[in-house]
C-alpha positions in Angstrom: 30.6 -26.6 -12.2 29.8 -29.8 -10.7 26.7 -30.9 -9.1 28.1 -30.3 -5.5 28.8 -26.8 -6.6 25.4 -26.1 -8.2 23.7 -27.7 -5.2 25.7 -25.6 -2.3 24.8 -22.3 -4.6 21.2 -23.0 -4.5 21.2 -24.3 -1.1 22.8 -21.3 0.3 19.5 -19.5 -1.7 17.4 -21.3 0.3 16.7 -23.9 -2.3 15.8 -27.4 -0.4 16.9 -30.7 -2.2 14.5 -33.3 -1.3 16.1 -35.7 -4.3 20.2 -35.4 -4.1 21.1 -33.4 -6.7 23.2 -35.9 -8.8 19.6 -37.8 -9.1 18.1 -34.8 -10.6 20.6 -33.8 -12.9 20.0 -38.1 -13.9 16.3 -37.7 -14.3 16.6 -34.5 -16.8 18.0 -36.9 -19.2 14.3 -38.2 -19.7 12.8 -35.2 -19.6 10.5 -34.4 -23.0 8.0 -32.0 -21.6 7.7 -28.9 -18.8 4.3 -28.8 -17.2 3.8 -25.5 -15.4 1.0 -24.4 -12.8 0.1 -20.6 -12.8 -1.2 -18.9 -9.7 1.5 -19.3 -6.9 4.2 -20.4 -9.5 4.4 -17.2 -12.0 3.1 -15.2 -9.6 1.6 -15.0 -5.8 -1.8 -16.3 -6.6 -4.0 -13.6 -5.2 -7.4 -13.2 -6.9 -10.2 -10.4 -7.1 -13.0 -8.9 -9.3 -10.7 -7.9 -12.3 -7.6 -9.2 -11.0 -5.6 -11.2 -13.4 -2.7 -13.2 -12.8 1.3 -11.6 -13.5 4.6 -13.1 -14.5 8.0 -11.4 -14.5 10.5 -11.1 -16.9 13.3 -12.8 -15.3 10.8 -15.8 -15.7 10.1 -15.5 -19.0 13.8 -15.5 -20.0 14.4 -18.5 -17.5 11.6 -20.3 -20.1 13.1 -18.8 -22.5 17.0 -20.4 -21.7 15.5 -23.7 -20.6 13.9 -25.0 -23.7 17.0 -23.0 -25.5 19.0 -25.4 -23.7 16.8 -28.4 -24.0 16.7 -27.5 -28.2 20.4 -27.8 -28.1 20.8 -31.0 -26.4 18.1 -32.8 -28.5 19.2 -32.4 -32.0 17.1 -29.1 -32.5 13.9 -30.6 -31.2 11.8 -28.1 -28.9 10.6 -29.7 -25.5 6.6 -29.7 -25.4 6.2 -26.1 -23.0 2.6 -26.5 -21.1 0.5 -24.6 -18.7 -1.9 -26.3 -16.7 -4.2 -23.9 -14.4 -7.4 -24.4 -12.7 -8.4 -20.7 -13.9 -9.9 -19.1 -17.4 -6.7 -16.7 -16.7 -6.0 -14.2 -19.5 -2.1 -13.0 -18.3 -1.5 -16.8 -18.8 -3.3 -16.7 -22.3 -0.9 -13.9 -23.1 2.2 -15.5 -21.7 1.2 -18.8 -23.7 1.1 -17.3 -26.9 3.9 -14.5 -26.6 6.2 -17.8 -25.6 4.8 -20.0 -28.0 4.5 -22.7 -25.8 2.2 -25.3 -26.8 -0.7 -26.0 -24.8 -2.5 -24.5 -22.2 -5.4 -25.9 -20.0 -7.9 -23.5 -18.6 -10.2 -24.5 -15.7 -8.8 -27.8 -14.9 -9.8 -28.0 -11.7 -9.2 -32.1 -12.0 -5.6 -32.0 -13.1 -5.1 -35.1 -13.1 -7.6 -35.3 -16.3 -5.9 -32.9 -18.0 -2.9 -34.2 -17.7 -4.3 -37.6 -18.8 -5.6 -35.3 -21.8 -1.8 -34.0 -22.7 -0.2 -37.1 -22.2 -2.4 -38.5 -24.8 -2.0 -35.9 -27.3 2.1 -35.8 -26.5 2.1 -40.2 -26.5 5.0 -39.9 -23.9 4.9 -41.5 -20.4 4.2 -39.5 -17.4 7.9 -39.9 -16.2 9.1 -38.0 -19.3 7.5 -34.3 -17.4 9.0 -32.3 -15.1 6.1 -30.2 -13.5 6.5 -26.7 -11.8 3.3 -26.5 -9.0 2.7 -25.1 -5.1 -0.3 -26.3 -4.2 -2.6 -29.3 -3.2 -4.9 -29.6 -6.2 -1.1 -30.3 -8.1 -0.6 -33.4 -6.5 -2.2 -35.8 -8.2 -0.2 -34.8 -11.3 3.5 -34.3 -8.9 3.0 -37.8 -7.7 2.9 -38.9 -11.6 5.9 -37.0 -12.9 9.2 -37.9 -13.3 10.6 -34.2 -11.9 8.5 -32.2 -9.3 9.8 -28.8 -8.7 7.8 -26.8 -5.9 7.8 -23.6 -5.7 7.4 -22.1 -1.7 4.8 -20.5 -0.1 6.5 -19.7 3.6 2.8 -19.7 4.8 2.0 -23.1 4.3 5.2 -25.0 6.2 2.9 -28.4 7.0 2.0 -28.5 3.5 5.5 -28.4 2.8 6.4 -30.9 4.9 3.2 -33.2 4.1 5.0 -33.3 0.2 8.5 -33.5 1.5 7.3 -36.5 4.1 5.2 -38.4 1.4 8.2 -37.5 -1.9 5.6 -35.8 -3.8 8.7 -33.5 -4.7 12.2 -33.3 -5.9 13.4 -29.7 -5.2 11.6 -27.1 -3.0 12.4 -23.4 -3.9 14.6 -21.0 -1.7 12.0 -18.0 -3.7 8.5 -17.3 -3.8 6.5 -17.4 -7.2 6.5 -13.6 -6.7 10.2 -13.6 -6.4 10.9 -15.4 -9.7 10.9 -19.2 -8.7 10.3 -20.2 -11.9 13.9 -18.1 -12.8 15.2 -20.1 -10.4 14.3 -23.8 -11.3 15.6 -22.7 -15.0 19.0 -21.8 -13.6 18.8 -24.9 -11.3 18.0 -26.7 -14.4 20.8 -25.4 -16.8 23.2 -25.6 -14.0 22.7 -29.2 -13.4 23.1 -30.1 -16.8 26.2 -27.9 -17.2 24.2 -25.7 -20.0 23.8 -22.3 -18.4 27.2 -20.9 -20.1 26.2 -21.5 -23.3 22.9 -20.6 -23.0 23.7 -17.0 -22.3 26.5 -16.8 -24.4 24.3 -18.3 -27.4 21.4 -15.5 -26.1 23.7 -12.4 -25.6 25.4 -13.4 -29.5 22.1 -13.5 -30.5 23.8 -16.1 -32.8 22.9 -17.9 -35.9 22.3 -21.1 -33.6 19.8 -18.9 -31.3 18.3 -17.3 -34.3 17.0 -21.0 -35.6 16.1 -21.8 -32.4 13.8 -18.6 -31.8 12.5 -18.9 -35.7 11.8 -22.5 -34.5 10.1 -21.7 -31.2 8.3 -18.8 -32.5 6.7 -20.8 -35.7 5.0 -22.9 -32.8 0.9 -22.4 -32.1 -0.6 -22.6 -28.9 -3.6 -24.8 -28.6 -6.0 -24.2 -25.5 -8.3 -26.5 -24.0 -10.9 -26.1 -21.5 -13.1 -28.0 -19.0 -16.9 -28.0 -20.1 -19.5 -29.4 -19.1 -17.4 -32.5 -17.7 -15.7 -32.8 -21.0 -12.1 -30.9 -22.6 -12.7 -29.0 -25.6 -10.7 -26.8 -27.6 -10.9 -23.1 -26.4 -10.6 -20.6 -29.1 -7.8 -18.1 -28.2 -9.0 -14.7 -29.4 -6.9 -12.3 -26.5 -3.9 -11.5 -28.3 -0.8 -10.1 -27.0 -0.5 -6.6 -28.0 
């Protein structure tokens, strides 16, 4: 499908295209890493004494496709997969290491350090990271990227507009981050690049090329770092998936 056709689809979903579509599909080129906020992104963001964060399923198999896709398109090299959240959340700890991505940041209430921290580690340039966010304390990092996906809160419509108005984003999500909107920027994603076919074909085959791929992926460690005392250290992962 072309990028008219992928646009009108997620249009009509309620998807908003602040960048024309043809420019996004241009920028993915460049794109060597995918930065993802938690709360309000994977999930609706509401906290309380013993409340952790969720994700859904339909977003871990968007992931899942996306650096699938990305793998084949790169010579079999993995895109760096990173979580950056501004809480010590253990559902995110989980989903880290049962997707092998490989970092997360925990406690990062200045994301903008952390992200200087990754960028570092990965030697890339800030324009080579599409980042997935909602909120305000992700702007620092949005306005650094080379991709900004938001994902909408129908609550906050002048924030919205404050990042539309200013270009602190490239696509604003028709769902929710309780409604799988990080689903939807994966099939935005695959559908732009014209890679979603194979994708699922590839996944449903569970074919020898998939089967490298997830051998690959799943050989990855996930390193965690934390804020501490003004400084980010390593954080020793010890909650396992079960």
């Amino acid at each position: 499908m072309s990028h008219n056709i992928i646009a009108r689809l997620f249009e009509e979903a309620g998807g908003r295209f602040v960048s024309p579509a043809l420019d996004i599909k241009k920028g993915l080129k460049e794109i060597e890493a995918f930065l993802f906020d938690w709360d309000g992104v994977f999930n609706r963001g509401i906290k309380g004494h013993g409340i952790a964060g969720t994700y859904s399923e339909a977003d871990s198999m968007g992931t899942n496709l996306l650096r699938f896709s990305s793998w084949m398109d790169h010579d079999h090299r993995l895109p760096v997969t990173a979580i950056l959240t501004g809480q010590r959340d253990l559902t995110a700890i989980d989903f880290a290491l049962r997707e092998h991505f490989n970092y997360i940041y925990l406690e990062s209430i200045d994301k903008s350090r952390a992200f200087d921290h990754l960028l570092e580690i990965l030697g890339i340039d800030p324009k080579g990271v599409a980042f997935c966010f909602d909120d305000v304390l992700d702007l620092p990092v949005a306005e650094r990227c080379g991709l900004r996906f938001m994902v909408r809160r129908s609550a906050s419509p002048v924030f919205r507009e404050y990042v539309i108005q200013r270009n602190l984003c490239d696509y604003l999500t028709g769902h929710q981050g309780d409604s799988h909107a990080i689903r939807e920027i994966a099939e935005l994603i695959l559908g732009l690049k014209g890679d979603l076919d194979l994708a699922i074909q590839e996944r449903v085959r569970f074919s020898k090329l998939y089967q490298e791929y997830l051998g690959q992926r799943n050989s990855q460690k996930t390193e965690a770092f934390i804020l501490e005392r003004g400084q980010i250290v390593r954080y020793k992962l010890t909650h396992l998936v079960t």
